[in-house]
C-alpha positions in Angstrom: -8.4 16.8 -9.8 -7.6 14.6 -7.1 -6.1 11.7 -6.7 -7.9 8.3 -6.9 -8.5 5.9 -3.9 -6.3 3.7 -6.7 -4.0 6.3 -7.7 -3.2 6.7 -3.8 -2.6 3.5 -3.2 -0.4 2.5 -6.3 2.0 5.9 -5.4 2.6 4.4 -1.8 2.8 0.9 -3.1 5.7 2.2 -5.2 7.5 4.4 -2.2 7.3 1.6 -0.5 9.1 -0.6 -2.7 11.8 2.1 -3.5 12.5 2.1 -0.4 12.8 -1.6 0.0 15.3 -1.8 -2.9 17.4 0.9 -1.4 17.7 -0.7 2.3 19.8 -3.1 0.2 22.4 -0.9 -0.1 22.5 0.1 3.6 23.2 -4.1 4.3 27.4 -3.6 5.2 29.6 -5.9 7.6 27.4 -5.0 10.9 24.5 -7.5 9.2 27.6 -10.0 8.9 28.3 -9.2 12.6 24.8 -9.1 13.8 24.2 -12.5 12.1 27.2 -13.8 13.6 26.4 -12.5 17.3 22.5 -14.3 16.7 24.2 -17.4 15.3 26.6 -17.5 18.8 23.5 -16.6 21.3 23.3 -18.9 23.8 20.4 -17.8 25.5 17.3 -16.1 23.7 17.0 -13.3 21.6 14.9 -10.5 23.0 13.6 -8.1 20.2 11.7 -4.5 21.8 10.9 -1.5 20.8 8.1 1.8 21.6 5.1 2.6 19.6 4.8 1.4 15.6 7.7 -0.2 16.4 6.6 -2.4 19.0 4.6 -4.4 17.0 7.1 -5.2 14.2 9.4 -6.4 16.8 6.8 -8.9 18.0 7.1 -9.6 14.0 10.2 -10.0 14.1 10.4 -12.4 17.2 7.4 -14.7 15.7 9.3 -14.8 12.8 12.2 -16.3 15.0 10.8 -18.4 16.6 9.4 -20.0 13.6 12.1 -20.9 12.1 14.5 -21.9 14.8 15.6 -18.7 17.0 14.3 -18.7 20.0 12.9 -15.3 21.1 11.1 -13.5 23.1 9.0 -9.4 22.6 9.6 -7.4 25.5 7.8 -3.9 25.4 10.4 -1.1 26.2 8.0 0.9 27.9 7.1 -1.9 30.5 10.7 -2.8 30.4 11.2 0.1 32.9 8.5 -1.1 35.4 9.2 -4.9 35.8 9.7 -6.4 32.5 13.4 -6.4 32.3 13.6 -9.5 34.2 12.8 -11.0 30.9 16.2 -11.1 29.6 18.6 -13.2 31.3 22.1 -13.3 31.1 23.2 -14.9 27.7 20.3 -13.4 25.7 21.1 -11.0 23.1 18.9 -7.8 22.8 17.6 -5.8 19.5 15.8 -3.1 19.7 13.7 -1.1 17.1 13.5 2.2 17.0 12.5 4.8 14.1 14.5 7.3 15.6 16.8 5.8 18.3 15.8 8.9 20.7 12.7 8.3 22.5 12.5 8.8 25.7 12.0 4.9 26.7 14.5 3.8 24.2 17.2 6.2 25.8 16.4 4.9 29.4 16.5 1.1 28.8 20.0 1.1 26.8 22.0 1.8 29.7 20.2 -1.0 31.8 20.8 -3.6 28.9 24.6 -2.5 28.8 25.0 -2.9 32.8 23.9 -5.8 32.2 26.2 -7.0 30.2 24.2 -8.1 27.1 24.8 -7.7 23.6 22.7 -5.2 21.6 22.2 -4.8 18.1 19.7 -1.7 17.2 17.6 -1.5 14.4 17.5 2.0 13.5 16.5 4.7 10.8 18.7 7.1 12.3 22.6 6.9 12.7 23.1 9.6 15.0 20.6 8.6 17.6 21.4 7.5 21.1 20.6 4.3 20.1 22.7 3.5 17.1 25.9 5.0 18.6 25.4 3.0 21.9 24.4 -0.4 20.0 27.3 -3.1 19.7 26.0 -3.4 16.5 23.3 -0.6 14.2 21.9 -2.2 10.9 20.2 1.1 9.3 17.0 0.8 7.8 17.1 4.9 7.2 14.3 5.4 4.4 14.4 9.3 2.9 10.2 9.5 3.3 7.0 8.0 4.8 4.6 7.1 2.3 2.3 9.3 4.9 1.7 12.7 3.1 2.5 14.8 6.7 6.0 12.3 6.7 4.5 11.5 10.1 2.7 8.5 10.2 5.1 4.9 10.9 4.6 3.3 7.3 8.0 3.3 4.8 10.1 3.0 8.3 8.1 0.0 9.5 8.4 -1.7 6.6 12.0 -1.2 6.4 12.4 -2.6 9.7 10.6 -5.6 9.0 11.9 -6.7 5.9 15.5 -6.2 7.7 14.4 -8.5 10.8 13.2 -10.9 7.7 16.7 -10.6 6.4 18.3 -11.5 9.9 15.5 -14.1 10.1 16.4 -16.2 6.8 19.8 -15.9 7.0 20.4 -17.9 10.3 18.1 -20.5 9.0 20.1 -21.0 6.0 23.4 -20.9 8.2 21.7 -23.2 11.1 20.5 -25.5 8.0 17.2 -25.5 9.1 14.9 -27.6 6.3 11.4 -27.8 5.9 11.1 -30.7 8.4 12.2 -28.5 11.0 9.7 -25.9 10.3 7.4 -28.2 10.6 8.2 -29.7 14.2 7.3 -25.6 14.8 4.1 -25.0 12.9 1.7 -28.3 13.5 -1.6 -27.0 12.4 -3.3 -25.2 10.0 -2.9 -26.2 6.2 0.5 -24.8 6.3 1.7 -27.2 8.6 -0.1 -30.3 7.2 1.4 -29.7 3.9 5.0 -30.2 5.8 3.9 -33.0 7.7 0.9 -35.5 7.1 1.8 -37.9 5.1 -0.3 -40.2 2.8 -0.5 -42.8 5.6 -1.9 -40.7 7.7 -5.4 -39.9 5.0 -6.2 -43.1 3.0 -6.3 -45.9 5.9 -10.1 -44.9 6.5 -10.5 -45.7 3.0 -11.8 -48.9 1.8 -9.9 -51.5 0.0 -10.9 -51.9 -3.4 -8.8 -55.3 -5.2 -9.5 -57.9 -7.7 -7.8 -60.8 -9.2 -7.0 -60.2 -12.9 -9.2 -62.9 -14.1 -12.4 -61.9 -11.9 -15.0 -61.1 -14.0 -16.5 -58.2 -15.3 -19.6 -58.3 -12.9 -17.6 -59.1 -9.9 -15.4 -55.9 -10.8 -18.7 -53.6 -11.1 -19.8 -54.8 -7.6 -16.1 -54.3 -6.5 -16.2 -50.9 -7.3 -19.9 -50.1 -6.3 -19.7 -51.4 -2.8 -16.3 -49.9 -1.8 -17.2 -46.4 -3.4 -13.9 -44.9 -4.6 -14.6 -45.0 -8.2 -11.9 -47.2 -8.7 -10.3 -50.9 -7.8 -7.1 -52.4 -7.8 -6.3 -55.3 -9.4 -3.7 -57.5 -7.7 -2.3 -60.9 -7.9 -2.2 -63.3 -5.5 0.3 -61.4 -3.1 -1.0 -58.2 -3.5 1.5 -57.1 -5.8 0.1 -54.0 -7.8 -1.0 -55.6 -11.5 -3.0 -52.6 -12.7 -6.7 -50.3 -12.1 -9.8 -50.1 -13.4 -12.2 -46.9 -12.9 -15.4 -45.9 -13.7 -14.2 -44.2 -16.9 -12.6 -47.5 -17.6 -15.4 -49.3 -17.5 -17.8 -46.9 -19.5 -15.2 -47.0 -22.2 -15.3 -50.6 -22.6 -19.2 -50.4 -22.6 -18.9 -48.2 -26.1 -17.0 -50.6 -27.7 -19.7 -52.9 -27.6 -17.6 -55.6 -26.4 -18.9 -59.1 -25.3 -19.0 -58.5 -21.8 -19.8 -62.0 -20.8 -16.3 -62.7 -21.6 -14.1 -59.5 -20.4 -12.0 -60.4 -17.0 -10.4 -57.8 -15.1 -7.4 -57.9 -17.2 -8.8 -57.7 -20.1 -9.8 -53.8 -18.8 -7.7 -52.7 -16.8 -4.6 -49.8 -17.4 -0.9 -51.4 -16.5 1.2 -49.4 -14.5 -1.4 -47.1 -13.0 -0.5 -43.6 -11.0 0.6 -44.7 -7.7 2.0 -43.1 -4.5 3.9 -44.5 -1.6 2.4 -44.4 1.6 4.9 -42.4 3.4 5.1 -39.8 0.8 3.6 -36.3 1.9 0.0 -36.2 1.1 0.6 -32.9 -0.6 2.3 -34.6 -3.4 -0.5 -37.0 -4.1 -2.4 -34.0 -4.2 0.0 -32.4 -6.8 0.3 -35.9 -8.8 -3.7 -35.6 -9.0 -3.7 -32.0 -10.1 -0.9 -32.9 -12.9 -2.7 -35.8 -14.0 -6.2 -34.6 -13.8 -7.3 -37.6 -11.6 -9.3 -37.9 -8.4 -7.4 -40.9 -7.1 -4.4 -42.1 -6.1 -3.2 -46.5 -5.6 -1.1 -46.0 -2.7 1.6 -48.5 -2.1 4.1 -50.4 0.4 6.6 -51.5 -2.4 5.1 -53.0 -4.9 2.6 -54.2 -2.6 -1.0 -52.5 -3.1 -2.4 -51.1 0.4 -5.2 -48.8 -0.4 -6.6 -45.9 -2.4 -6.5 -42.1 -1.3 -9.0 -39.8 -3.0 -8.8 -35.9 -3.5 -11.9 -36.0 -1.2 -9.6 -36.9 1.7 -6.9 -33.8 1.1 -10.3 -31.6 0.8 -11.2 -32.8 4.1 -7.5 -31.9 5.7 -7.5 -28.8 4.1 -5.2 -29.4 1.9 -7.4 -27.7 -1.1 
């Protein structure tokens, strides 16, 4: 009987990953030199390659450039009709190559040596034009293609990419680059919010919910109904943070039958409520709402109350 559309999958999910833990052993001194010769370049880093190839050097050079490597993809084919003026004189070439012999591969080396830039090659084969003419050869040699024919680009790319991940992740941790700097690189999209906007950036739209501690019970319920945040404040008379009242509080103190005519603000509210500063990250309110199972945060200047931000808010920045 044949193999399953599952059983398929699961056996190349597993040659892949063999192969993955083996290209460990293949990491020697050239990735300390290669890392070295990135960490030096004073120009850009120019990653190319032919075919399957190709595209996990553009990867590779995304990958880069995120995270504080300048680069640049330059297509070895139309490297030998025009595109060599891409790399200039302090950039630092890597090329990817399966085999290191293709036709393109083999013409563009020479160029890249006259002109006097560095090149590290990428390379599943160690006795190919290109690893023995690289200044530097990191070997991603894998014994198989997960393809049945041991044709088809699949084990080899994957190789390639997770060692262009490895390059990638070391020089941030040896540039020191931190998650601020990543985000100066990725602005939008939910990934960069979550490095950037900060609370003060969500809840200013927000109304301003705030009480006195002996306002009454009825001027707390219009408090809370006409602002619409489920929630208010309740300050003293410099707007120091006293304490909150909710919705939940207030049905609560409903079931207890208590004599409402004579329940102040204080009388309800919860002391030292869940608070945020404002120029904490507004994915950590989030996270202090998730932990807490609330839908609201007081957000504060010191101990000075300046608003409320609500999970509604991060939902509408795609933070959720």
């Amino acid at each position: 009987m044949s193999e399953t559309p599952k059983n398929i999958a699961q056996r190349v999910i597993a040659m892949e990953a063999a192969a993955i833990a083996g290209l460990g052993s293949l990491v020697n001194d050239h990735f300390d030199s290669a890392a070295e010769m990135l960490l030096s370049c004073k120009g850009r880093v120019v990653l190319s390659g032919i075919g399957k190839s190709s595209i996990i050097a553009q990867k590779i050079a995304a990958t880069f450039n995120s995270t504080g490597t300048p680069s640049i993809f330059m297509h070895a084919a139309d490297a030998l009709h025009g595109d060599l003026g891409i790399i200039q004189e302090n950039d630092v070439v890597i090329i990817l190559s399966k085999s290191g012999n293709s036709p393109e591969i083999k013409a563009l080396i020479p160029l890249i040596k006259n002109f006097g830039n560095k090149l590290i090659a990428i390379c599943g084969n160690s006795q190919s034009q290109l690893a023995m003419h690289a200044d530097i050869f990191l070997d991603t040699t894998v014994e198989q293609e997960a393809c049945p024919n041991n044709l088809a680009p699949t084990t080899s790319t994957t190789a390639q990419m997770v060692m262009g991940d490895a390059l990638a992740v070391t020089l941030m941790e040896l540039k020191g680059f931190k998650d601020g700097d990543f985000a100066k690189f990725h602005p939008g999209g939910t990934l960069g919010k979550k490095l950037y906007l900060r609370v003060a950036d969500v809840f200013t739209h927000n109304e301003k919910p705030a009480v006195l501690p002996g306002q009454s019970l009825k001027e707390v319920i219009v408090e809370i109904t006409n602002k619409r945040l489920g929630v208010t404040a309740v300050v003293d008379e410099q707007q120091n943070l006293t304490g909150i009242i909710t919705d939940g509080d207030l049905r609560r103190m409903l079931e207890k039958n208590t004599d409402i005519e004579k329940v102040a603000a204080k009388d309800i509210m919860t002391h030292h409520p869940k608070s945020i500063p404002e120029e904490e990250l507004a994915i950590t309110a989030l996270d202090m709402m998730r932990k807490n199972s609330i839908t609201q945060l007081v957000v504060t200047n010191g101990k000075k109350y300046t608003g409320i931000i609500h999970i509604h808010d991060l939902l509408k920045e795609g933070l959720i």
